[in-house]
Structures are given as structure tokens and as C-alpha cells.
C-alpha positions as CSV (number, residue, x, y, z in Angstrom):
1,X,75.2,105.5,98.6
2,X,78.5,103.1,99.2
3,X,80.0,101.6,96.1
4,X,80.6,98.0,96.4
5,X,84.2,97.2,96.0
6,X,84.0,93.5,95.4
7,X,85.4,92.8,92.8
8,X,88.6,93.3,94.7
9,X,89.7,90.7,97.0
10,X,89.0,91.1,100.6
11,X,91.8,92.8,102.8
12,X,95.0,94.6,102.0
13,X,95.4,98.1,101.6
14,X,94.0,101.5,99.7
15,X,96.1,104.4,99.4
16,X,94.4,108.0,98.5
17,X,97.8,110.8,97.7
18,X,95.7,114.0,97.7
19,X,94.0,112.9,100.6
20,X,93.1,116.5,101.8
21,X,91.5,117.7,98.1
22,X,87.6,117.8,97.7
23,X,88.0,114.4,96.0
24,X,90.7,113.0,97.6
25,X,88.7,113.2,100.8
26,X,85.9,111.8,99.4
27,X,87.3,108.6,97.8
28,X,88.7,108.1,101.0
29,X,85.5,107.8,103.3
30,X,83.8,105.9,100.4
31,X,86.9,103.4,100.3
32,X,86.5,102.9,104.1
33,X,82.8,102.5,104.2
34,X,83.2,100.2,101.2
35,X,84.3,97.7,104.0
36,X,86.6,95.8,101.6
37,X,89.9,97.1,102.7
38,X,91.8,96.3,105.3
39,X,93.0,99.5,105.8
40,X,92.6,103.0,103.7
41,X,95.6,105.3,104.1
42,X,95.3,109.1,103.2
43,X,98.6,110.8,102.0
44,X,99.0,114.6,101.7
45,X,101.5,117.4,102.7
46,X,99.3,118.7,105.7
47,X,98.7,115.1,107.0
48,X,101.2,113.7,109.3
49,X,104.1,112.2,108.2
50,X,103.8,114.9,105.3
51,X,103.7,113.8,101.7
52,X,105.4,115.9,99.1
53,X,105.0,114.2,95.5
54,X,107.9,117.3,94.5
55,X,110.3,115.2,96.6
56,X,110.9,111.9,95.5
57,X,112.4,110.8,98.8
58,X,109.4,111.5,100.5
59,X,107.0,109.6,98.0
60,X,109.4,106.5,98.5
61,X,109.2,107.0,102.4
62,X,105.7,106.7,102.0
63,X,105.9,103.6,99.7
64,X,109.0,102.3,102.5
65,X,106.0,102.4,105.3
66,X,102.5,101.7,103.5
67,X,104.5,98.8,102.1
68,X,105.5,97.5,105.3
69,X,101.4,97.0,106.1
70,X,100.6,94.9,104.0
71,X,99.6,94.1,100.5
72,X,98.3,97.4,97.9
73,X,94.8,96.2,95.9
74,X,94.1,99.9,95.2
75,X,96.1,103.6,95.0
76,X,94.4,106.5,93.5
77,X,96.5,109.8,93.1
78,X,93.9,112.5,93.8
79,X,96.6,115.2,93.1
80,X,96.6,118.1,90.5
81,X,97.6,121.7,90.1
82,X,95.4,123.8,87.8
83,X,96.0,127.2,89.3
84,X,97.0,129.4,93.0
85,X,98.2,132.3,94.3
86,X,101.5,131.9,92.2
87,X,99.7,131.1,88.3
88,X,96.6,131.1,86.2
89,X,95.9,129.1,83.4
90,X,97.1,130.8,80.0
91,X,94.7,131.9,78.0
92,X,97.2,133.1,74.9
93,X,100.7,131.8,73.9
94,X,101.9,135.0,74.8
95,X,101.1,134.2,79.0
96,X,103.5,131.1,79.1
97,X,105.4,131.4,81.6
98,X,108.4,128.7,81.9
99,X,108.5,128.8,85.2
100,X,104.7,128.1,85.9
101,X,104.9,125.6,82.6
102,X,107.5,123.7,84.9
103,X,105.6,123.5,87.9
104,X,102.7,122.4,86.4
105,X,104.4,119.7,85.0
106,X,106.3,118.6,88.3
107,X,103.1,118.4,90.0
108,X,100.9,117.1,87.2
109,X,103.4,114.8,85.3
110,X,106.5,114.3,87.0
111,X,105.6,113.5,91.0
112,X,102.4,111.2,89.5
113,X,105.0,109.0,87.7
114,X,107.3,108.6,90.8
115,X,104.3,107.5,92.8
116,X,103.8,104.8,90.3
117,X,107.3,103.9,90.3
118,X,107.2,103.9,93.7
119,X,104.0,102.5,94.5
120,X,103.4,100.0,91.6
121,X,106.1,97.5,93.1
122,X,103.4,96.9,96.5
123,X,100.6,95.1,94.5
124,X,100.6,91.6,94.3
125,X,101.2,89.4,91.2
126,X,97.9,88.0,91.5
127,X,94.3,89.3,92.2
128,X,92.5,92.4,90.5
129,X,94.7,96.0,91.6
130,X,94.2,99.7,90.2
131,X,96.7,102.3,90.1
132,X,94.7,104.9,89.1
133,X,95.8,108.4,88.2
134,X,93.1,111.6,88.2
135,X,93.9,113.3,84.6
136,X,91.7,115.5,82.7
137,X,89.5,115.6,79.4
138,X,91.5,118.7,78.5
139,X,94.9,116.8,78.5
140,X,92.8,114.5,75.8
141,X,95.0,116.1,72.2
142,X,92.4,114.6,70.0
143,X,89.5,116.6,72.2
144,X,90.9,119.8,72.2
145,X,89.3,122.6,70.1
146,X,89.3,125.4,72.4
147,X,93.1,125.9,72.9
148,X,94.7,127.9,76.2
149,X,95.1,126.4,79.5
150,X,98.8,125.5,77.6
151,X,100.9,124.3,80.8
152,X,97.8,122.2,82.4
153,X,96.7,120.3,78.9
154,X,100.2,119.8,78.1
155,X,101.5,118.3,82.0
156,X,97.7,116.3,81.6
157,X,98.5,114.7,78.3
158,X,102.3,114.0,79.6
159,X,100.2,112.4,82.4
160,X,98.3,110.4,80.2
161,X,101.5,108.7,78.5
162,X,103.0,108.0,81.9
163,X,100.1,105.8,82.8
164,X,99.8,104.1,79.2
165,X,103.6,103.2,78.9
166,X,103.6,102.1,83.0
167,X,100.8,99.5,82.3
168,X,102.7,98.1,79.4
169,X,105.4,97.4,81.2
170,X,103.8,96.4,84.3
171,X,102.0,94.1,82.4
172,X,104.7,91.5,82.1
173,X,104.8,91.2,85.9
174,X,101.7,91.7,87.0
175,X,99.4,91.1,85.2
176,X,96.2,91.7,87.4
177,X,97.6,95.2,88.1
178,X,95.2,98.0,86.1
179,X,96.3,101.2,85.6
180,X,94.1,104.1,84.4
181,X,93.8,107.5,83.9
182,X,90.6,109.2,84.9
183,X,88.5,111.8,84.0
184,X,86.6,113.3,87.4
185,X,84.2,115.7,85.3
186,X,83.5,119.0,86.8
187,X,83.6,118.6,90.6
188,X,82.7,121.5,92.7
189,X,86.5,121.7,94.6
190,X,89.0,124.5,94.5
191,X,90.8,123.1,91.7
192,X,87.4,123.5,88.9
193,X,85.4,125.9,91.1
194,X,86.8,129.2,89.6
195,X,86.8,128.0,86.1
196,X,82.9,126.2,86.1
197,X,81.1,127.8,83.2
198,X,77.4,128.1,83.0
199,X,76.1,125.1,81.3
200,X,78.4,122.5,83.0
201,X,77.2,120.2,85.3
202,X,79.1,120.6,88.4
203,X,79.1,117.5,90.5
204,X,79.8,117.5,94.3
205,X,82.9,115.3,95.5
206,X,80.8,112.8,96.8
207,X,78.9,112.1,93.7
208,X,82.3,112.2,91.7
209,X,84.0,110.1,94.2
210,X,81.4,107.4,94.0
211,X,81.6,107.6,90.0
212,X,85.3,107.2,90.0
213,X,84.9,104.0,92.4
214,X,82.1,102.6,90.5
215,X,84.5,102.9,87.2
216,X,87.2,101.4,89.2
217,X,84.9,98.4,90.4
218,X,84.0,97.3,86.8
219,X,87.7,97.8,85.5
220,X,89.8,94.6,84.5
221,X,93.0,93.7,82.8
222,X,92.5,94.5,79.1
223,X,91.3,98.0,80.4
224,X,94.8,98.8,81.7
225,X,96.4,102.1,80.3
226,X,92.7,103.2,79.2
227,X,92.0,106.5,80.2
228,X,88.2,106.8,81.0
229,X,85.4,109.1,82.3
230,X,83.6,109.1,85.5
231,X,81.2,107.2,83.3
232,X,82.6,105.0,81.9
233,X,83.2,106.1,78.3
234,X,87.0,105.8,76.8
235,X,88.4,109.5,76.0
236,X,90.1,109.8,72.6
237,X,94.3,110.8,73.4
């Protein structure tokens, strides 16, 4: 199933960072099937010309060239860093490490926030845009009653500021421009796929791209610097 994408105007451009991810991917082929775009460019590290969102220069090369195309109606950074080779989510204070807590929040926090410095200056002044950031339910403070996963929470909550102070201030010039933080739910990538616990529902990237897009779709102004769920429902800070 395609999500119609109409209540965006016809043409211009849509931008997936974390093009090669599970989701990332997905949004990608559902933007381009979506026939509304104009064109639907994919940014990664693997993809040629690489894309490093540690390296500022390379995210504004990125915006320096997309920009250049034409018009931005719709960017959605598919990126995130829960665990690898290198770190784990902590389970006990006692596991922080500063170095992991760092690189969590350089990948999580810092290089999402110089894509929407970078990136927010393409859309128009007029006619609906999202810049929309992936977050997390477990960055949500007033949701958390579990604890651990210190580093991730905290970068996903530092996220979650990013986007609410950008829209305020992006506000006063563009006023069409809506940017969110969203909540993917379980998807069935190599980000969740070692943490799923019995009794979640694990969605495919497919099914979680289309939700994403079908949030997007109904999204207006007064529902910039919400962060939602891949149905719809506001999640409490």
C-alpha cells in the first residue's frame, strides 16, 4: 500500500539521511512511489557522495548540493545509534561509559541538529514542509519507569528539545515548515532487533515506513515541535 502524499504540494524534493537503515530504506521507496516528489534523495555514509552526520562539513555539502535541485517539501532523518560492536546499552549506572555516553549523543543529538541547521534553510516560506526527526518513546522523561539504556534515553530526550526549540524559531520564518519528532515503534531492523522482548509487536519497515508517512500526511502547522507515534498519538516529554 502507497501513502498518499497530497497534502504536500506537487514537485520539489524529499531527502531520507539514513537512507541505508531498515527504515530509511523504506521511507525512501514509499516517498518515490508516492509520486508527489519531484525527486527523493537518499543520504548515508555507504552511498556515494558519503554522508557523515559526525562531520558537519559533510552534512552542509550535502545541504550545498540537494539545495542546488530544487526546492525541500520533506526531510526525514532516519539516523540513530542504539548499540554495535563498540557499546551496549547500560543496564546500571555503574556501565556508563563517557566515552560511549558521548557517541551516543553525537550521533543521536548533536549531528540530527546540524542537519536541521543545515537543511531547514531549503524549504520554502510557503506551502506545507516536514522536517522530521526519528526519536524514541524511551527518550519520553515523563514515560520512563524502567530506567537503564542511560546514554540512548538521555541523547533521545536531547533530541527531542532540539526539534521543539528548532520549530519555535523556525516558526517566525516559515511558517508552513513542521518539524516533529517521531516515534517508529518496534521495527524489525538491526537497531531494535536484539533488544525486541516477547510481547511487543514488532513491525516490519515497510509497515513502519508507511505509518511514519501517513503521520506526516495529516501533520500541519500547530503540530510543529510535537513529538508523535507512528499512530498518531502525542507522547508525554
Amino acid at each position: 500500500m502507497t501513502i498518499d502524499l497530497t497534502s504536500f504540494p506537487k514537485g520539489g524534493l524529499a531527502v531520507v539521511a539514513g537512507a541505508t537503515g531498515g527504515i530509511g530504506s523504506a521511507l525512501a521507496r514509499q516517498m518515490e512511489a508516492s509520486g508527489r516528489f519531484e525527486r527523493v534523495e537518499r543520504l548515508a555514509r555507504s552511498l556515494t557522495p558519503g554522508f557523515d552526520i559526525e562531520d558537519e562539513e559533510s552534512i552542509a555539502a550535502a545541504a550545498r548540493r540537494i539545495g542546488a535541485m530544487g526546492p525541500l517539501r520533506l526531510f526525514v532523518d532516519a539516523t540513530g545509534l542504539l548499540s554495535d560492536a563498540q557499546m551496549q546499552p547500560e543496564k546500571a549506572l555503574r556501565q556508563i561509559d563517557p566515552a560511549a555516553m558521548e557517541r551516543s549523543f553525537r550521533v543521536n543529538a548533536i549531528g540530527p541538529a546540524l542537519m536541521i541547521k543545515h537543511f531547514a534553510p531549503l524549504f520554502p516560506r510557503e506551502g506545507k514542509g516536514v522536517l522530521a526527526s526519528l526519536s524514541a518513546k524511551v527518550g519520553s522523561i515523563g514515560d520512563n519507569r524502567l530506567g537503564g539504556w542511560i546514554s540512548y534515553r538521555a541523547s533521545k530526550a536531547a533530541l527531542n528539545q532540539i526539534v521543539r526549540t528548532a520549530s519555535i524559531e523556525l516558526a517566525r520564518r516559515q511558517p508552513d515548515l513542521v518539524v516533529l519528532a517521531l516515534h517508529p515503534g518496534t521495527v524489525d531492523t538491526g537497531l531494535s532487533r536484539p533488544f525486541a522482548r516477547a510481547g511487543l509487536t514488532v513491525r516490519t519497515p515497510d509497515e513502519a515506513a508507511r505509518r511514519l508517512l501517513a503521520v506526516i500526511e495529516t501533520v500541519g502547522r500547530e503540530d510543529s515541535g510535537a513529538f508523535l507515534s507512528h499512530d498518531g498519538e502525542r507522547l508525554p516529554w
